[in-house]
C-alpha positions as a printed Julia matrix, in Angstrom:
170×3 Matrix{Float64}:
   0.0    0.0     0.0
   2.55   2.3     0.84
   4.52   1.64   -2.27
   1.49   2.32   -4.41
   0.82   5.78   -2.33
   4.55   6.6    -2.96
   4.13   5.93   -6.89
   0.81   8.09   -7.07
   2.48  10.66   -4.71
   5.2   10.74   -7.76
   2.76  10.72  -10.26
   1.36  14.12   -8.62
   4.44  16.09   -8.56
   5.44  14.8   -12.5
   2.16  14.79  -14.01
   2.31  18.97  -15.44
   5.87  17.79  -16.68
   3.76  15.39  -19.05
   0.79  16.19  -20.17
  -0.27  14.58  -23.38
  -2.76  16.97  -25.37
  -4.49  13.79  -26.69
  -5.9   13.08  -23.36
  -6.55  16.08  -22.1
  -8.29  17.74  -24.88
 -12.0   16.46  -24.65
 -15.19  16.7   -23.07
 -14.92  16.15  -19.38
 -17.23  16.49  -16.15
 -16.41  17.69  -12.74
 -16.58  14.4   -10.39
 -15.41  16.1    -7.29
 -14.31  19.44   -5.57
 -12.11  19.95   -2.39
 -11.5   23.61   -1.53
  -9.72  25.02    2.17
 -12.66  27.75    2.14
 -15.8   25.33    2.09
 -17.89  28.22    1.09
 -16.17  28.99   -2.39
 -17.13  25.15   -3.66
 -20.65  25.11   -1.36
 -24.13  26.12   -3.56
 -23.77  28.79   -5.56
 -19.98  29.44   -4.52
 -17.86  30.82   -7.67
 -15.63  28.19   -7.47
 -18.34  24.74   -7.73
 -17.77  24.62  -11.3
 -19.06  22.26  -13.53
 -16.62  21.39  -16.88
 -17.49  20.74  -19.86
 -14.51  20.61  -22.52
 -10.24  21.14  -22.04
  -8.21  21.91  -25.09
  -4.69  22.11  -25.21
  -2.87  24.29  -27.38
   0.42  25.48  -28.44
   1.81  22.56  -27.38
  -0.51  22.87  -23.98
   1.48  26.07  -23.43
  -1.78  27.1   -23.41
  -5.16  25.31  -21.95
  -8.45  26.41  -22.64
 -11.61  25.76  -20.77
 -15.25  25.72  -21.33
 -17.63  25.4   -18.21
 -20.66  26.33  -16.01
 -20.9   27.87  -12.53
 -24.34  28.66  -10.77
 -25.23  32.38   -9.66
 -28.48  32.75   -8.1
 -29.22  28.82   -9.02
 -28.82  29.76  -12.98
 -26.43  28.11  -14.86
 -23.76  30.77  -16.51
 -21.48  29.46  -18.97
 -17.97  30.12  -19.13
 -14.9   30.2   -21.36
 -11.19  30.97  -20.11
  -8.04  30.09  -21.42
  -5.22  29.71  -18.77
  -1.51  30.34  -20.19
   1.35  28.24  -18.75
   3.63  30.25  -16.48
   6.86  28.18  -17.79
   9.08  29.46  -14.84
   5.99  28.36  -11.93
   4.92  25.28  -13.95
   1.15  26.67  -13.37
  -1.71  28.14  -15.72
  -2.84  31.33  -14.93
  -6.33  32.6   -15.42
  -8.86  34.95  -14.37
 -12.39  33.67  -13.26
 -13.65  35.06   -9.76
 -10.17  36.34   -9.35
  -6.81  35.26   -9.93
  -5.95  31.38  -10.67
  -3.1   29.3   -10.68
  -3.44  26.16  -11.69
  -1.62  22.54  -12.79
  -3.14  19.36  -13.73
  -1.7   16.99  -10.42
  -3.03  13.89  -11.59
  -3.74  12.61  -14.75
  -4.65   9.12  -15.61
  -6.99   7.21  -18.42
 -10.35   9.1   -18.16
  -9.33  11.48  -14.68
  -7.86  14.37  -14.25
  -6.92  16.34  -11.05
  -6.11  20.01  -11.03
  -4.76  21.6    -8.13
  -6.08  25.7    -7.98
  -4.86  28.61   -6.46
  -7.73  31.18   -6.33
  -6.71  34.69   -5.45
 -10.6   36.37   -5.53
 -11.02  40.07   -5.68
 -10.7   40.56   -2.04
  -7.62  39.18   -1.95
  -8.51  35.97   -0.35
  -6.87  33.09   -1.03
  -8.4   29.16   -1.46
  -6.28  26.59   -2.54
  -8.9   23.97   -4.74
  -8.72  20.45   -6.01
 -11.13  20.12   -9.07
 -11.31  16.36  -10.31
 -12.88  15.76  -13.9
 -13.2   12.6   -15.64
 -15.16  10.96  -18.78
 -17.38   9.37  -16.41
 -19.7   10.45  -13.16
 -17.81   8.88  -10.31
 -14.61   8.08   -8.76
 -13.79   4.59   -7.39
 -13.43   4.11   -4.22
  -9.38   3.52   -4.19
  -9.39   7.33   -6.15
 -11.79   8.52   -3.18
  -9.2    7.72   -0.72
  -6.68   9.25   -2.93
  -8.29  12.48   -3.17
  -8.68  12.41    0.64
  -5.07  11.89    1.49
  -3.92  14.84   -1.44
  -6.67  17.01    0.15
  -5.38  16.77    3.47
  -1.69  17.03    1.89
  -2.45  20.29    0.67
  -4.34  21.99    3.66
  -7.95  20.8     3.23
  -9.87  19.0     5.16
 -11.55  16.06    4.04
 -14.89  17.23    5.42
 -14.19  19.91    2.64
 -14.4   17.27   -0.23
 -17.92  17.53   -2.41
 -18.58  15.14   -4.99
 -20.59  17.22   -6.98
 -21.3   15.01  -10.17
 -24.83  14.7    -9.35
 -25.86  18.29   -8.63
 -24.47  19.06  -12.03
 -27.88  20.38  -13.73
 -26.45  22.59  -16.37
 -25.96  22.09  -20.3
 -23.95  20.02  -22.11
């Protein structure tokens, strides 16, 4: 077990180091959400987003994004394109602030992205959006996301699986 921890552990700090643009450009749905600041991922917070579609370009020097967040209960739908900070190794983006971004985790139809969100106040929540090409997460990547969660400051009590509460558009 500890082995296999150590090897995904590995796989988190490599994976922006190798993204392949043939996986990650697609449709995708958001399976899960984890954020430090409960409030920013809870109902109608700016950061419970729902994605629809990744494409990489230049080389993924560049990663755009099509999705959905919920003001007010309304689906609103979103496009930003984040643009790879080459010294960081993160995207950077404006939605509801100030992101900073990196795909964590990336294997067969998941993807993790780890988010820092500077909003207009100038607080700071540090995010853990996991999409896939399917609704749930098995219960070995549930325990996964737990331990990475906690790793990064949030508490598992913070995780939302958010799949089925996803009401907007294709």
């Amino acid at each position: 077990m500890q082995l296999l921890l150590l090897a995904f552990a590995i796989g988190l700090i490599s994976a922006h180091d190798h993204i392949d643009p043939s996986e990650v450009s697609g449709d995708w749905h958001t399976i899960s959400l984890a954020a430090d600041n409960f409030e920013k991922i809870d109902g109608n917070g700016p950061l419970q987003i729902y994605l629809r579609h990744l494409e990489c370009k230049e080389e993924c020097k560049k990663l755009a994004l099509r999705f959905y967040a919920k003001a007010n209960g309304q689906c609103q739908e979103f496009n930003r394109v984040g643009v790879l900070d080459e010294e960081k190794g993160v995207y950077v983006a404006e939605y509801a602030g100030k992101n900073f971004f990196e795909i964590i985790a990336q294997k067969d139809d998941v993807l993790a992205f780890f988010n820092h969100n500077i909003d207009e106040e100038g607080k700071e929540t540090n995010v853990i959006t996991v999409v896939g090409k399917r609704d749930s997460l098995t219960e070995e990547e549930k325990q996964k996301l737990v331990k990475v969660a906690e790793e990064k400051g949030i508490p598992k009590e913070n995780i939302r699986h958010v799949a089925e509460t996803d009401t907007c558009p294709e």
